[in-house]
Structure formats: C-alpha cells, structure tokens
DSSP file (Angstrom, degrees, kcal/mol; ACC not computed):
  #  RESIDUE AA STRUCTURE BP1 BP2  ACC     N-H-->O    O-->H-N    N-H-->O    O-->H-N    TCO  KAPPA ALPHA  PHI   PSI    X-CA   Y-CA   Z-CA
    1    1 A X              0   0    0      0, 0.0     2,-0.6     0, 0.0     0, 0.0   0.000 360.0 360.0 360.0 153.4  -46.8  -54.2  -91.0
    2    2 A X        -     0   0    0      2,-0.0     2,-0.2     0, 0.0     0, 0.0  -0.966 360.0-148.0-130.1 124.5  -43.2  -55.4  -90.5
    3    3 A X        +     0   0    0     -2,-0.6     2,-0.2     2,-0.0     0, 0.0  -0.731  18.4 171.9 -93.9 132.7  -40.3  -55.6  -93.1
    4    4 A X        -     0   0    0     -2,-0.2     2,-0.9     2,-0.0    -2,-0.0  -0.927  30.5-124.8-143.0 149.7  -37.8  -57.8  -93.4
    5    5 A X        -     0   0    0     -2,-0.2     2,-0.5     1,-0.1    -2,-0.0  -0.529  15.0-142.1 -76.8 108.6  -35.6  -58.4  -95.4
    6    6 A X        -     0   0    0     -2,-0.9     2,-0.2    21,-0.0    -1,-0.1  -0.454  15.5-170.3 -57.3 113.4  -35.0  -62.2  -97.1
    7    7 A X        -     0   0    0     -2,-0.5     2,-0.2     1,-0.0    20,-0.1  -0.679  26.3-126.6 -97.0 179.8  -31.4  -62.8  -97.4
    8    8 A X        -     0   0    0     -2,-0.2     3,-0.1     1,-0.2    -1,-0.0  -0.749  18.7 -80.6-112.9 168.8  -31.1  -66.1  -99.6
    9    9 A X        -     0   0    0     -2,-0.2     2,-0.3     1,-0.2    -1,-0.2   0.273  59.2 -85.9 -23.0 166.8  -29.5  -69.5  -99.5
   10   10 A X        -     0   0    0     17,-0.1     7,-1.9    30,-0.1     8,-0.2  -0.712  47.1-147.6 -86.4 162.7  -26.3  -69.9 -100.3
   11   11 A X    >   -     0   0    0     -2,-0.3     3,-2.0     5,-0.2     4,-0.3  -0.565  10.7-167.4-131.4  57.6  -26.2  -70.3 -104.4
   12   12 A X  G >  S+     0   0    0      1,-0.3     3,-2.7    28,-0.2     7,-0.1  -0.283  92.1   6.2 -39.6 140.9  -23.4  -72.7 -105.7
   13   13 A X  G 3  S-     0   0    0      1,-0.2    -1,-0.3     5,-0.1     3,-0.1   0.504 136.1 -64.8  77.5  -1.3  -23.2  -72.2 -109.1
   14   14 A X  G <  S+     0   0    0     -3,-2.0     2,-0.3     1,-0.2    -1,-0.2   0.674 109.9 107.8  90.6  35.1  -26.1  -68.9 -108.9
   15   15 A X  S X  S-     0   0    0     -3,-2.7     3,-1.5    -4,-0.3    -1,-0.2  -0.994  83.6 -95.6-129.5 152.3  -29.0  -71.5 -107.6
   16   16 A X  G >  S-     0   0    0     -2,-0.3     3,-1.4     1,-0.2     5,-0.3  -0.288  99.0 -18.8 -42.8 126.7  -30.4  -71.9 -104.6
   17   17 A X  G >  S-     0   0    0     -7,-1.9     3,-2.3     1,-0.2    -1,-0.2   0.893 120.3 -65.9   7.2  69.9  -28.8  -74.7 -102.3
   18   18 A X  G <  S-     0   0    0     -3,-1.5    -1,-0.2     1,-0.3    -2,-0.1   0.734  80.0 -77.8  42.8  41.9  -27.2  -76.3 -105.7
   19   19 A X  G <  S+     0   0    0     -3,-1.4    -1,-0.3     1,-0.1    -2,-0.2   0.307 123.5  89.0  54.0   1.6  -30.5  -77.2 -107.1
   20   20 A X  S <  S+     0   0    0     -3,-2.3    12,-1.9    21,-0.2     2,-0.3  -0.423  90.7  35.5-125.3  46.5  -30.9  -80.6 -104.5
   21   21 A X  E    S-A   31   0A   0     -5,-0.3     2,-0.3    10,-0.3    10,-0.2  -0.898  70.3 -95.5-144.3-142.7  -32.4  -78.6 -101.8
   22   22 A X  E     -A   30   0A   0      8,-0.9     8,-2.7    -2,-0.3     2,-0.3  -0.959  24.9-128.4-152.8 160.1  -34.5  -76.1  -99.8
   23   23 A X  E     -A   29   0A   0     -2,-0.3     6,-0.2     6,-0.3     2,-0.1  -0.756  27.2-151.4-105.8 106.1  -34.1  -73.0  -98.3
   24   24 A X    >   -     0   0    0      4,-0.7     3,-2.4    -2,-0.3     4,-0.1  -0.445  31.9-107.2 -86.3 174.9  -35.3  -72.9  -94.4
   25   25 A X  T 3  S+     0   0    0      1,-0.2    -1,-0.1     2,-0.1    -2,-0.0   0.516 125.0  61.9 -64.3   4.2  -36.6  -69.7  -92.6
   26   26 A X  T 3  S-     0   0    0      2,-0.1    -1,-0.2     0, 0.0     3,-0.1   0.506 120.9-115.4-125.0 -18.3  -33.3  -69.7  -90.8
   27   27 A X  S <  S+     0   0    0     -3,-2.4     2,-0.5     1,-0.2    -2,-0.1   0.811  76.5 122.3  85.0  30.9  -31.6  -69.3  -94.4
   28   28 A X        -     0   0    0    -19,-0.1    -4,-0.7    -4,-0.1    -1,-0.2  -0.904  59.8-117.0-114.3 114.8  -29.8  -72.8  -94.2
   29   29 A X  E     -A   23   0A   0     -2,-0.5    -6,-0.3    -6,-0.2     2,-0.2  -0.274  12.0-155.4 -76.0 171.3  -30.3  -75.4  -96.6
   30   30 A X  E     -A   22   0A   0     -8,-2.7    -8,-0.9    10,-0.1     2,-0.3  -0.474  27.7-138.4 -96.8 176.5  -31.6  -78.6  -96.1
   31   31 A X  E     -A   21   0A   0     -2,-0.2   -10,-0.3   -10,-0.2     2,-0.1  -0.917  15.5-110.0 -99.1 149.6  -30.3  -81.0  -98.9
   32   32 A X    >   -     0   0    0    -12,-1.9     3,-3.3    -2,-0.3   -12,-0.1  -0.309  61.3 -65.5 -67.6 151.4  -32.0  -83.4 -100.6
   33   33 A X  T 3  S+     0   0    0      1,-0.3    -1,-0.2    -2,-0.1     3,-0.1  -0.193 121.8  14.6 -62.8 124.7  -31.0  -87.3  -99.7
   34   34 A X  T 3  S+     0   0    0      1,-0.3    11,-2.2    -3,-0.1     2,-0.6   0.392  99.2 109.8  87.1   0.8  -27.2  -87.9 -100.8
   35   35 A X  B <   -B   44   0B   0     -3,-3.3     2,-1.0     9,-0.2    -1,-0.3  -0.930  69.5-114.8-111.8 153.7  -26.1  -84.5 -101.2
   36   36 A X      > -     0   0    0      7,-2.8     5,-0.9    -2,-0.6     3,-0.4  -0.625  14.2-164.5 -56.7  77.1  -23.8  -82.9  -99.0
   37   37 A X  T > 5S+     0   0    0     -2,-1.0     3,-0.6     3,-0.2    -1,-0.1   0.382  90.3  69.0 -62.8  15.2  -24.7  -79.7  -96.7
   38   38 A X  T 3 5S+     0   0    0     -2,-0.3     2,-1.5     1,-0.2    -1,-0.2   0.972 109.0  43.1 -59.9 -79.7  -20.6  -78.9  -96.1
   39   39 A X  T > 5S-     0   0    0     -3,-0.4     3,-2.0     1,-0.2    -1,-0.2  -0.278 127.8-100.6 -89.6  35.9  -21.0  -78.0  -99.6
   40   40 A X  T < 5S-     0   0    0     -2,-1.5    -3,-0.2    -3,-0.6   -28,-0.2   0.501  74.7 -65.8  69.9   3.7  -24.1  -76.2  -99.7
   41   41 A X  T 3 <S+     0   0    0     -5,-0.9    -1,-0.3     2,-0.2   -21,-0.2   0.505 108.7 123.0  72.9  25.4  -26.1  -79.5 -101.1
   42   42 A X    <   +     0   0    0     -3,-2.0     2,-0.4    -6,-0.3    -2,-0.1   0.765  65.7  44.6 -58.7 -42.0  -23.8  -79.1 -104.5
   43   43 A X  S    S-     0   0    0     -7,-0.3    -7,-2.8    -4,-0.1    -2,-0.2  -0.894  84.6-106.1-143.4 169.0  -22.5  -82.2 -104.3
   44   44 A X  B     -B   35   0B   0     -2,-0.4    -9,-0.2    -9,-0.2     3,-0.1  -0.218  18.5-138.3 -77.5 174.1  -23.2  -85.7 -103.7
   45   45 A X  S    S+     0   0    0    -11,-2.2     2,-0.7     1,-0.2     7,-0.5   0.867  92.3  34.2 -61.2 -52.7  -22.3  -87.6 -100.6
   46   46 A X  B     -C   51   0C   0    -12,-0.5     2,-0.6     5,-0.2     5,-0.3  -0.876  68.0-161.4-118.8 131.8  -21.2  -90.5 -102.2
   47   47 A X  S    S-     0   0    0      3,-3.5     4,-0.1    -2,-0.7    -1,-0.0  -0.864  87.9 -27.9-113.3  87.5  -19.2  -90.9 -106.1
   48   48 A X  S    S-     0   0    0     -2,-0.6     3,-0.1     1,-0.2    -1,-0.1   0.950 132.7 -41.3  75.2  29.4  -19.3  -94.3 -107.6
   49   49 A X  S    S+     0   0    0      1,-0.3     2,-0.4     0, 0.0    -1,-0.2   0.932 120.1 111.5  87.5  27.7  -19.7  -96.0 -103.5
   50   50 A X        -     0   0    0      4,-0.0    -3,-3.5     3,-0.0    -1,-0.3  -0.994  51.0-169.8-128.9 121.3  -16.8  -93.3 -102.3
   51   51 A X  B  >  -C   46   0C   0     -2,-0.4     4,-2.0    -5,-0.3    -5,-0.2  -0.549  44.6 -86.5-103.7-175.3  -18.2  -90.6  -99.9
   52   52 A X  H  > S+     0   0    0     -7,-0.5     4,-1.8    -2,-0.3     5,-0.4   0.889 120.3  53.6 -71.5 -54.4  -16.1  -87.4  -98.9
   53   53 A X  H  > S+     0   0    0      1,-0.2     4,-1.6     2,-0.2    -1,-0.2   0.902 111.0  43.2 -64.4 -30.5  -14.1  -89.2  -95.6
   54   54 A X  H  > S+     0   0    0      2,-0.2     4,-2.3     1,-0.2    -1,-0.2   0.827 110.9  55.7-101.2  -8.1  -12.8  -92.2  -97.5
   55   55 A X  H  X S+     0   0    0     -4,-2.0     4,-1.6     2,-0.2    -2,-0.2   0.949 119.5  35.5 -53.6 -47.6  -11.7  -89.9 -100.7
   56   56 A X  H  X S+     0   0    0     -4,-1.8     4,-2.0     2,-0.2    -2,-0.2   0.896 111.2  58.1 -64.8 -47.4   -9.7  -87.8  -98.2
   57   57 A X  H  < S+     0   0    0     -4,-1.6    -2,-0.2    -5,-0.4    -3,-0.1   0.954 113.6  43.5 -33.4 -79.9   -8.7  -90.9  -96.0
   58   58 A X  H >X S+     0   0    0     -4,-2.3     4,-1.6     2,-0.2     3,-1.0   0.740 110.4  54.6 -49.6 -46.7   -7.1  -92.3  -99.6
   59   59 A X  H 3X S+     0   0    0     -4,-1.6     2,-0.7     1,-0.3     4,-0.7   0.933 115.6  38.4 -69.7 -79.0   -5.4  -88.8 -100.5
   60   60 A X  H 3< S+     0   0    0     -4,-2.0    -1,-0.3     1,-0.3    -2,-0.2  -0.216 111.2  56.2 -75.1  20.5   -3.6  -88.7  -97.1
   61   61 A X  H X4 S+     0   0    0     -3,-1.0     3,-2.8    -2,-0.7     4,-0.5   0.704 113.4  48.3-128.4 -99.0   -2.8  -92.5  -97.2
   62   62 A X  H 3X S+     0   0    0     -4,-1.6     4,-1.3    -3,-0.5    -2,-0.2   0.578 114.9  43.6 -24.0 -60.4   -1.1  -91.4 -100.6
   63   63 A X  H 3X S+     0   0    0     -4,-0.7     4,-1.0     1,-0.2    -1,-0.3   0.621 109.7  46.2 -53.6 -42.8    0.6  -88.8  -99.4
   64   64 A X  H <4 S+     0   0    0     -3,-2.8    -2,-0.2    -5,-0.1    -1,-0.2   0.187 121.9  40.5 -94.8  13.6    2.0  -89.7  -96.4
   65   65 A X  H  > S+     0   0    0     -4,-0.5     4,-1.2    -3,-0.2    -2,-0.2   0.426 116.7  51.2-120.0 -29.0    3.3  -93.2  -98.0
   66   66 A X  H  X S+     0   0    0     -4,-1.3     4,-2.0    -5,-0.5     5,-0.4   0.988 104.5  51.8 -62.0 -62.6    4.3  -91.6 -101.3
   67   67 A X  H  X S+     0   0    0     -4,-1.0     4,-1.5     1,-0.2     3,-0.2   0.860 111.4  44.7 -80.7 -21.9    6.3  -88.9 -100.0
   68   68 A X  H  > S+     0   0    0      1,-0.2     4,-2.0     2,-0.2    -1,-0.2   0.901 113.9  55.5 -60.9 -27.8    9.0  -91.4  -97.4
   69   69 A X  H  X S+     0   0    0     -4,-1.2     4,-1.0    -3,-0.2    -2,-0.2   0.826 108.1  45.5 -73.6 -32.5    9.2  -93.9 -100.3
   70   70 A X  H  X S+     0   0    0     -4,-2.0     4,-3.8     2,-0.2     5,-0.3   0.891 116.0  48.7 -34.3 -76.2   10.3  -91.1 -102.3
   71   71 A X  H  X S+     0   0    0     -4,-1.5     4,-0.8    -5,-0.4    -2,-0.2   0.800 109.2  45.5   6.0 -85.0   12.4  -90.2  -99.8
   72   72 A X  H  X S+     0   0    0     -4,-2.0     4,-2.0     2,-0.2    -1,-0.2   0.717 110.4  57.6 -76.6 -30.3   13.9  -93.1  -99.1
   73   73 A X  H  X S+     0   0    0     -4,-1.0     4,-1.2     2,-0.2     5,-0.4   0.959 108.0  45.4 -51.8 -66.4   14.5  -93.9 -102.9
   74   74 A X  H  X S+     0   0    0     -4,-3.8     4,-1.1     2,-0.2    -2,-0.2   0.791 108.9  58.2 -64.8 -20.6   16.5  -90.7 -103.7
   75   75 A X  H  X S+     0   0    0     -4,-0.8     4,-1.8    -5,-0.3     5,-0.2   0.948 112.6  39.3 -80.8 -62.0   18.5  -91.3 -100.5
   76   76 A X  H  < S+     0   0    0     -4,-2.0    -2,-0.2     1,-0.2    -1,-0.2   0.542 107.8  59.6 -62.2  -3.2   19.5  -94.7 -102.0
   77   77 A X  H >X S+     0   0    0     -4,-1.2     4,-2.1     2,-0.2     3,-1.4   0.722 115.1  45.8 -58.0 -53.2   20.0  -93.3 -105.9
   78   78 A X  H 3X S+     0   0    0     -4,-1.1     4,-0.8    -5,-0.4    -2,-0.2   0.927 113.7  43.4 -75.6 -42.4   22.7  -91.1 -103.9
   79   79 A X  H 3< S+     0   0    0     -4,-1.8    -1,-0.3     1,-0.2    -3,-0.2   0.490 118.6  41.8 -96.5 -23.7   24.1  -93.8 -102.0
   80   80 A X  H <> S+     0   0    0     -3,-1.4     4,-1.3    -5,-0.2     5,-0.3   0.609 118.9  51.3 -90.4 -27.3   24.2  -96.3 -105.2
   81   81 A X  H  X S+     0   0    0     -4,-2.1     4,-1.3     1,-0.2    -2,-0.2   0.819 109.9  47.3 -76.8 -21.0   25.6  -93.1 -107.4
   82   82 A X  H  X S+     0   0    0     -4,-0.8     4,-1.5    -5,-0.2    -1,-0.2   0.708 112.9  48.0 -91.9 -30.7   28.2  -92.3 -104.9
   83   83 A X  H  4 S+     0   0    0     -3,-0.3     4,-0.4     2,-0.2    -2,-0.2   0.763 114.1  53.9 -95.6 -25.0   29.5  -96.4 -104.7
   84   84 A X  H  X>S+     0   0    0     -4,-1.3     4,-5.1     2,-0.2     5,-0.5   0.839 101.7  47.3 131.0 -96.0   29.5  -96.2 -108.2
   85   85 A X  H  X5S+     0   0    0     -4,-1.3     4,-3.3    -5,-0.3     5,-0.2   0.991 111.9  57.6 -39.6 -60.6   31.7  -93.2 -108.8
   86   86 A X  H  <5S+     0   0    0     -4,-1.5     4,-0.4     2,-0.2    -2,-0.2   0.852 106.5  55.3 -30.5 -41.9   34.3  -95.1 -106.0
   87   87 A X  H  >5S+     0   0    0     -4,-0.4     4,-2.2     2,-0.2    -2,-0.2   0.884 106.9  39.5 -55.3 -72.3   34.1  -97.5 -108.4
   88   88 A X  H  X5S+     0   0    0     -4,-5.1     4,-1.9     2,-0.2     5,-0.4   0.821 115.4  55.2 -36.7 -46.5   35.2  -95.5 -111.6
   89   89 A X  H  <<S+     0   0    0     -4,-3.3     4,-0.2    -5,-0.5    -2,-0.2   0.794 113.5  39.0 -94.2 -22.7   37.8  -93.8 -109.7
   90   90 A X  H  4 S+     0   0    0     -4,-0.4    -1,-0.2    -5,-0.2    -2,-0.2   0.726 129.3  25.1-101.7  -6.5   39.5  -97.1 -108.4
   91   91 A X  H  < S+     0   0    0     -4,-2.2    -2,-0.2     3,-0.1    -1,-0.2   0.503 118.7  49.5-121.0  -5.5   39.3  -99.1 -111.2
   92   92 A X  S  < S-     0   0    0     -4,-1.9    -3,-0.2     2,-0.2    -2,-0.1   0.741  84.7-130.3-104.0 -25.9   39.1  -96.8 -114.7
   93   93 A X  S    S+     0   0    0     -5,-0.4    13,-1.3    -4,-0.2     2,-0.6  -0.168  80.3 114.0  79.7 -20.6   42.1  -94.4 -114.0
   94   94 A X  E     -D  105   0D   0     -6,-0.3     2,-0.6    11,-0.2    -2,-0.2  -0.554  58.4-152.9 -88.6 136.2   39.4  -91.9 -114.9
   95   95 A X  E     -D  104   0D   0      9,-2.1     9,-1.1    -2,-0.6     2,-1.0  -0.717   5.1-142.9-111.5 137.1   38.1  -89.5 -112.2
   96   96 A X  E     -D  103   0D   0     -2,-0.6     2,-0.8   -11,-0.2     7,-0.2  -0.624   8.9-165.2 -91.8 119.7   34.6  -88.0 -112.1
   97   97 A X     >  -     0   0    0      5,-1.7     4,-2.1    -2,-1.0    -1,-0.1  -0.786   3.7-169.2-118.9 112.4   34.3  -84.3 -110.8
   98   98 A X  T  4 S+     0   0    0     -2,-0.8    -1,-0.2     1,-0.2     5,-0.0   0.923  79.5  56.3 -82.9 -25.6   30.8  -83.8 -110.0
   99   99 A X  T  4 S+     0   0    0      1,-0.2    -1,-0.2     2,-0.1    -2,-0.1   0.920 120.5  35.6 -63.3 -27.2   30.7  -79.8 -109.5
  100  100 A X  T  4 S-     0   0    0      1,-0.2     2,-0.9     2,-0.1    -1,-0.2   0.654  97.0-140.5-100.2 -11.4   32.3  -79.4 -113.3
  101  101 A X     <  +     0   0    0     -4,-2.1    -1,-0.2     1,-0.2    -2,-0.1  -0.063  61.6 121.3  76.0 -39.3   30.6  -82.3 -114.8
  102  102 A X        -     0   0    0     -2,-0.9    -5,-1.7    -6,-0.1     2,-0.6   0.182  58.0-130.4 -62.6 151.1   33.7  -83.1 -116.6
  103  103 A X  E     -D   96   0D   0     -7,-0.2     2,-0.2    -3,-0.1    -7,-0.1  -0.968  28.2-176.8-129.5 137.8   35.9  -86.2 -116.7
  104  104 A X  E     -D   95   0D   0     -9,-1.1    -9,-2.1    -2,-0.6     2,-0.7  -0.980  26.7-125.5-133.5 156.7   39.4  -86.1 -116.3
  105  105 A X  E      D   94   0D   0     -2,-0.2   -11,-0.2     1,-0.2    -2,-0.0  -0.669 360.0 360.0-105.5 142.9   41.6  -87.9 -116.3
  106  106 A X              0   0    0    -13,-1.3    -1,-0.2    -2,-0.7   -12,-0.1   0.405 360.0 360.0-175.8 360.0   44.3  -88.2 -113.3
C-alpha cells in the first residue's frame, strides 16, 4: 500500500471550491459555468451583464478622470478665491489676511 495524503481545494467561505465546483486530483478547482476560478469558483463571472474586466475597466476610468477634474477644479476655486480677495482689497478699504483669518481694516 501507498499513503498519501489529500490536501483539499481551496475553501472560500469553509466549502470546497465555493460550492460551484469540483475538486481535481491535481487539487485545483474546476468551476461550474459562470463562476470565476481567480476566485476559487466563489463568484460569478458576470453581475447583472458586468463581468470582472469591465467592473475594473469602469473603476480606473473613474479614477483616473475623477481625480484631474478634481484637480483642475481646486486649482481654479484658488485662482477665482485669490481674484476675489484683489477685489475686496481694491475696492472695500477692507483687507483680508488669510494666515489670521481676520479682517482688518487698513
């Protein structure tokens, strides 16, 4: 006789290949059609007509348009806050002193 030892699938969630597969001799699962073997067959391929590449696609779309518009926003808040202040100072008599937060007048 010869022993060996079974190691198991991997177990999302403490079942064998996330309950949508099977366990080969090689100790990989297979997944059942529409689930995902990245992810051990745990989860599906596709959500609601969205698989895993165009969810990520859309995050990093998001991300890299969100964060220059942002960007570009606060640089033009500063730049409207700044023309603004010029404004006050040449036409109110009152002057704005932004490190003390205070107005005085001068």
């Amino acid at each position: 006789c010869v022993e060996f030892e079974k190691v198991a699938c991997p177990s999302p969630g403490g079942v064998e290949c996330g309950g949508h597969g099977a366990c080969n001799d090689l100790n990989q699962c297979h997944c059942y059609p529409g689930y995902d073997p990245q992810f051990n067959c745990a989860v599906l391929l596709e959500v609601a007509g969205w698989n895993t590449q165009k969810i990520l696609l859309l995050v990093l779309c998001l991300v890299l348009g969100v964060f220059p518009l942002s960007i570009v926003i606060l640089l033009i808040l500063r730049r409207y806050n700044s023309r603004v202040r010029e404004f006050l100072d040449e036409h109110s008599g009152i002057r704005y002193t932004a490190h003390l937060r205070t107005l005085s007048r001068g």
